[in-house]
C-alpha angles and dihedrals in degrees: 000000000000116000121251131207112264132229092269087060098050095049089040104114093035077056105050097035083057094050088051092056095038093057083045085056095046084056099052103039117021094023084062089034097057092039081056094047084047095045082070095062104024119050087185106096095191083055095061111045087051086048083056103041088047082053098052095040086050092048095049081050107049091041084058102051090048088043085057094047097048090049086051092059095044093058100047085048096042095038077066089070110008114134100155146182089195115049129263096256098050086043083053093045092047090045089055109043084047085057113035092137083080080079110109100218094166095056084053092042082054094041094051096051090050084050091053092042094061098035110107097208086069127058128186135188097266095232090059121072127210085248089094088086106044095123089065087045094045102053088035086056088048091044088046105044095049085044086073094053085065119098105245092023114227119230143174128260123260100239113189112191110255087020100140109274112252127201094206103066100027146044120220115254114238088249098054128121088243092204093053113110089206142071120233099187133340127239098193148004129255114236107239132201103193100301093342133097117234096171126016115234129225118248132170121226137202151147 
């Protein structure tokens, strides 16, 4: 039997244009929400939007492990029984993005605030934990995860301090040094299909 494209694939662009816009969403409300809700805690500016782009690079990182090892799982359990006509991969990917309530948020969301409390780039008042800002963690972990039953997935860019600024994948904060060539910190990632830029971060530069 010939194999034939699966539900995923189908739904493939409605789900990825609503990604997009939900990531463009996560930037202009709960990112805000969560630098407020730090603000509280951290009078150093800089300090809190680091301690928001590590958040959102650790989430994208830790959704994507536990998006590998379910899959992972699916496929062991569904290869048992799978006759087709699609192939076992599409079969996988439809099983998953049909359930993707078998994703446990709240394990990354975990995983993510013990990443940001060992990471020496980022410091917090010691009697305040990084759970503060679950809500953030917790949206960034969904986007990212469903982001990796897209075909091609989308991803964030990886952003290094003093890496050369680029136009193409950022926009300039308010506060920048607008004639500076590097970044000094980002304050968001850019949203990336394979080489390509979806959605344009946020970086600060100065001399």
């Amino acid at each position: 039997r010939s194999c034939s494209p699966g539900r995923a694939r189908h739904t493939n662009a409605s789900r990825r244009a609503c990604l997009i816009a939900r990531f463009g969403d996560i930037y202009a409300q709960e990112r805000l929400d969560a630098e407020t809700l730090l603000r509280t805690y951290v009078s150093d500016m800089e300090m809190v939007q680091r301690i928001i782009y590590i958040a959102a690079v650790e989430s994208f990182h830790v959704a994507k492990m536990a998006y590998r090892q379910l899959k992972i799982r699916v496929r062991e359990t569904l290869s048992l029984g799978h006759s087709g006509p699609e192939s076992l991969e599409d079969t996988v990917l439809d099983y998953i993005v049909r359930h993707e309530d078998l994703y446990d948020v709240q394990a990354s969301v975990n995983e993510v605030i013990r990443s940001m409390n060992i990471n020496p780039k980022i410091s917090f008042p010691p009697e305040i934990d990084f759970i503060v800002i679950s809500t953030l963690i917790r949206e960034l972990c969904r986007v990212a995860f469903s982001m990796q039953t897209l075909t091609p997935p989308l991803d964030i860019a990886f952003g290094t301090d003093r890496e050369l600024f680029s136009e193409t994948k950022y926009h300039r904060s308010f506060d920048s040094d607008f004639t500076a060539v590097l970044v000094a910190y980002h304050v968001w990632p850019a949203l990336m299909e394979n080489d390509n830029v979806i959605v344009k971060g946020e970086a600060v530069t100065k001399r």
